[in-house]
N, C-alpha and C positions, 0 to 999 in steps of 0.2 A: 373589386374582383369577387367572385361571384363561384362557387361550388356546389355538386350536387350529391348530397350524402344519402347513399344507397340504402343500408342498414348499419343500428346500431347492436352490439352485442356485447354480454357480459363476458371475460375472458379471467382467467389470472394476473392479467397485469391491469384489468380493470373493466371501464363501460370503455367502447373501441368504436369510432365510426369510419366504417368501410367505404372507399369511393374507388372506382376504374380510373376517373382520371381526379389528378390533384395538383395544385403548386406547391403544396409542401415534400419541400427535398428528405429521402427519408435518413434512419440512421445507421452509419456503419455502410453506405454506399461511398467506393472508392475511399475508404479509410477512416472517413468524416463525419462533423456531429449533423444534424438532421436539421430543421428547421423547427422554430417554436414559431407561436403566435395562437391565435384562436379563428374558430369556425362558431358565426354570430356570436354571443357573449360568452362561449367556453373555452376554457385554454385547454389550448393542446400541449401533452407534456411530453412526447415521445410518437415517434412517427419510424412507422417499416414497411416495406412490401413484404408481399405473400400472394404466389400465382398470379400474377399480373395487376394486384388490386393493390391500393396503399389504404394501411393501416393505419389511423391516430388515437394513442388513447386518452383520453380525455378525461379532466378535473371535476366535472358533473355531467347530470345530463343531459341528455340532448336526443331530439325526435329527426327520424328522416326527413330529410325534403334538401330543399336548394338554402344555400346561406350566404352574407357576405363573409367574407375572409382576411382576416389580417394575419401578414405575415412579418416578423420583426427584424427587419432590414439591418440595422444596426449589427445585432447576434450573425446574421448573414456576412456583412463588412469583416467581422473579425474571425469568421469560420474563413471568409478568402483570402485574409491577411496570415492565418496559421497554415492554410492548404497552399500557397505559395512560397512562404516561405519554408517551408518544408521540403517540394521542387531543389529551391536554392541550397539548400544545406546538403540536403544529399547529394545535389551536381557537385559541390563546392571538397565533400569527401571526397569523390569519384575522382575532382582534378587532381586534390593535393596528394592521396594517396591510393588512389585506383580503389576504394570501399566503395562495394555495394548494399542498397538500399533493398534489404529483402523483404521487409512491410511497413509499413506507418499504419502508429493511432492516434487519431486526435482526439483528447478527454475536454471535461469543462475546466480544467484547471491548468495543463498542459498537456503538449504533444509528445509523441514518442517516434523515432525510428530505429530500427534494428539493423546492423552493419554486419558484414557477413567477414570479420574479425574480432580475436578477444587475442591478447589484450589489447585496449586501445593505448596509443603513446599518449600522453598529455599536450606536449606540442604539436601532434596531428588535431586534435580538439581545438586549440587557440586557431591554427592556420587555418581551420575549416570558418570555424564563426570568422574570424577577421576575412576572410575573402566573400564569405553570406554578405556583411554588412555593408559591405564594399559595393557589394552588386546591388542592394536598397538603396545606399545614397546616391548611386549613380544616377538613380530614378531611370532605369531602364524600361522598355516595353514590354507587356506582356501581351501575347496574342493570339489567338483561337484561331486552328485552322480544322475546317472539317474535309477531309480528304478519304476515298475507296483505300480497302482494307489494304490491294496491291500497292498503291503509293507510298503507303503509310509503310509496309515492308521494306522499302528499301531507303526510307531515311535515317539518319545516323540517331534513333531514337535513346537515350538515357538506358532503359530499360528493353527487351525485345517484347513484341509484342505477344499477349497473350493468343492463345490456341482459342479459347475460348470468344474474342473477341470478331463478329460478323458483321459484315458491311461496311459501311462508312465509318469511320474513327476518330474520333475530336483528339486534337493533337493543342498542346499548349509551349508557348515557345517561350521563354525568358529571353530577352532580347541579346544575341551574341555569349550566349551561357547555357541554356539547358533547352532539350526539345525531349518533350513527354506527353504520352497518352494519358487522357484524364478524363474524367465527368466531373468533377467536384468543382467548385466555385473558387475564382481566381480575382486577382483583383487585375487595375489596367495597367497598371505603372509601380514597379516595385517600390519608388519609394511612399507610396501607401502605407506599407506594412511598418514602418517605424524603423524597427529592428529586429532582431532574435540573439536570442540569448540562451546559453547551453547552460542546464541546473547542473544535472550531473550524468551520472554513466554508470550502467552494471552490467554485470553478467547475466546472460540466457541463455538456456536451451544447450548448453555445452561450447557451443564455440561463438557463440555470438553478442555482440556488445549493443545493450538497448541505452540511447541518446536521449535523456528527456530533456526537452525546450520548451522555451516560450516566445512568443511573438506578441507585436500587435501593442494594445492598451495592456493585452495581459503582460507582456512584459514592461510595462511601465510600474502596473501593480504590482508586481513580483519585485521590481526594484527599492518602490517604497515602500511595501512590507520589511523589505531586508534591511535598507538605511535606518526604519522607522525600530528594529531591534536593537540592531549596533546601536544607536543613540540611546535607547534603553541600559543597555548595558553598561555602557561606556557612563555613565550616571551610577549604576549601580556600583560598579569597580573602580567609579573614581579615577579614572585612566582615560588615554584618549582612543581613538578606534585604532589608531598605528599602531600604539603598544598595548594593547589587547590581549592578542596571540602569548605573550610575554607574561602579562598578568596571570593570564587562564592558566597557564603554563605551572606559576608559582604556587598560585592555589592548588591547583589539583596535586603536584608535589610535596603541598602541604597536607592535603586532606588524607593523600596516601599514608604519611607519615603518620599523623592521630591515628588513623583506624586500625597501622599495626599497633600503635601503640593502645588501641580500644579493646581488641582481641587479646593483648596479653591481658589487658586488665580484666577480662570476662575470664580469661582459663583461670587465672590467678583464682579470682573470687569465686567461681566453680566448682576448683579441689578442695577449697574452704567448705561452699557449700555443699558439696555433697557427702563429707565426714557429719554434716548437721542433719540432712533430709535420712543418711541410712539411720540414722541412731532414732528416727520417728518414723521408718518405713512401717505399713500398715502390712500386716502378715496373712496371706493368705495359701492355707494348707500351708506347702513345706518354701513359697514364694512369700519374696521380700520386694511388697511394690513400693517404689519410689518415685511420687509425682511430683513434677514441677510445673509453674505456670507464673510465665514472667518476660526477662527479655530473651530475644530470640538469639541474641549472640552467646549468652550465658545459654541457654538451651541447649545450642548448638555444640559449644566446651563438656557440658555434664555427659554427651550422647561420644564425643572423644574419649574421655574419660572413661564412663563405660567398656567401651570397644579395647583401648587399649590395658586396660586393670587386666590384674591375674587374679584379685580375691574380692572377687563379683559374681563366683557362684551361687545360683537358684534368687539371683535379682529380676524384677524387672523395673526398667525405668521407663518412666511416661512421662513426653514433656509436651507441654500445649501450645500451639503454635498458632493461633485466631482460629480458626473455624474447623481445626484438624490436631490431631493425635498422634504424636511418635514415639513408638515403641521399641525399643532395644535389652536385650538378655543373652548372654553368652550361655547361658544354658538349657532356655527353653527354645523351640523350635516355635519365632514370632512369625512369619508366616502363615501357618497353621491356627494359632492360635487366635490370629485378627480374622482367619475366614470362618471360624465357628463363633466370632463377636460381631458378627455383622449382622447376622437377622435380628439379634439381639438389641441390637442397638438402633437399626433400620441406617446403616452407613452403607458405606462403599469402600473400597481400598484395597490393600492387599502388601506384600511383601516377600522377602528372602528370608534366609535364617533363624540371622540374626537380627535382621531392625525392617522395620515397616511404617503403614500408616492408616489409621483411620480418619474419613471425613466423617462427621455425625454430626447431627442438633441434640446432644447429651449433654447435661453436666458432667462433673468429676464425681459426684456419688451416684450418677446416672451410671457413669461407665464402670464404677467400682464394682457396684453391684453387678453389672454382666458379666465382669472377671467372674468374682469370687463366686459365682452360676454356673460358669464353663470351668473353673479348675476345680472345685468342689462338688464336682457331680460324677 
């Protein structure tokens, strides 16, 4: 196969060579990923129209003229294995509970469509996939009809047909299940596609519930990534994959447990330390700074502390937290005071009242010294 590249040009998404006509299918037409492969020894990494010309941008360069063309068939098989099986899922909504399919996208990892329902029920989810897979094993037929736009108006089409849509129509039919307008690549016989398999489900756009799936090899892969965990796990916890749920359950109820009991042991040792850090607070003018730098749950306690004390006037406490500074004082206005430490220091940040924050690349006698600059000036 044989192509003739008109010009190449430098763009933002790279070198791009320009052709009127192409075999490469591009991306984002009718839902779908686009075609890969190379033009003579370059690979093509993304492919679009624009004004009637298709775009490829390409991995190096490459000079105008005519080339041979590989296109990679296989990536093709599982773009028709995903773009049909996506037909079926959505018909298989529409039976079991009359949801419509407002757009599909198909990504390198999996697909998506968006059902013009939220919430979705859980058992509408199972009954959809079990009637999908139903319609793969049957190995039914898939079949391209091209028919004038009138025709095409009045068969019992999935979807209505677009406004936009002139002339002649490519119509694609799932054999006794689905009949829809399409461009995209299909395969002949559904049980091609393997299976499909629903990951999970969210919310969009306010009322609409986006379906993410997988078909094809991809849903083979997806399977044994997922077996290939649990079996990790299931080693790590010492348990078997049944009683899992169970395990994870006990842990995490355990972890909950230590971590109240972490946090008391932090306030605890907090009231402790902060009768020791004021009695060494470093004084500046008629303020008593008090810095700390350590764990952050203990950080976290001294800045309570702070907040809730009544005999904490004209303190400030500063506690270090990786790569940032917080600041709390019931008596000075911290706010204020971190926006006139900022040139100073060349940070960023800012705050309320009472507590705030600065990011900086400062030491602790970096930042001292800009205090004792801005209260003593």
């Amino acid at each position: 196969m044989r192509m003739k590249i008109e010009d190449v040009v430098k763009t933002e998404d790279g070198l791009v060579a320009i052709s009127s006509e192409s075999p490469f299918y591009p991306d984002g037409k009718g839902g779908q990923l686009g075609d890969r492969g190379r033009i003579g020894y370059v690979e093509v990494v993304r492919v679009y129209e624009k004004d009637g010309r298709t775009f490829h941008v390409l991995k190096d360069a490459l000079d105008p003229g005519e080339y041979e063309v590989w296109i990679d068939e296989e990536r093709r098989k599982e773009i028709a294995r995903h773009h049909t099986a996506q037909h079926i899922l959505s018909a298989s909504f529409m039976k079991i509970a009359n949801m419509k399919t407002l757009s599909f996208h198909m990504g390198e990892d999996f697909s998506t469509i968006d059902l013009d329902v939220h919430p979705l029920p859980e058992d509408i989810l199972k009954k959809a996939e079990d009637l999908a897979n139903d319609v793969i094993m049957e190995n039914r037929s898939v079949i391209e009809h091209i028919v004038e736009r009138e025709e095409a108006l009045k068969l019992p089409l999935r979807k209505p047909l677009s406004d936009k849509v002139k002339g002649r129509v490519r119509i694609i039919e799932v054999e006794d299940f689905d009949l829809s307008a399409c461009a995209g690549f299909h395969v002949r016989r559904t049980g091609e596609i393997g299976m499909v398999k629903i990951l999970n489900h969210e919310k969009v756009k306010g009322s609409l519930t986006r379906v993410h799936f997988v078909a094809g090899k991809r849903a083979l892969e997806e399977y044994r990534k997922r077996v290939d965990v649990l079996n990790r796990l299931s080693k790590k916890l010492t348990t078997s994959i049944d009683e899992m749920e169970m395990r994870i359950d006990i842990i995490l109820e355990d972890f909950k447990n230590l971590r109240g009991d972490f946090e008391k042991i932090s306030e605890e040792y907090a009231r402790f330390l902060f009768k020791k850090l004021k009695e060494r607070a470093e004084r500046i003018g008629n303020i008593e700074v008090i810095y700390y730098d350590g764990f952050k749950s203990v950080g976290d306690a001294l800045l309570k502390i702070l907040e809730r004390s009544n005999d904490v006037d004209n303190i400030l406490l500063i506690v270090k937290t990786g790569g940032s500074y917080q600041m709390a004082s019931q008596s000075l206005e911290v706010g204020k005071l971190i926006k006139e430490l900022l040139p100073k220091v060349k940070g960023r940040g800012g705050g309320g009242k009472k507590i705030g924050r600065i990011i900086a690349d400062v030491d602790h006698h970096g930042l001292i010294d800009a205090l004792r600059e801005t209260i003593e000036k």
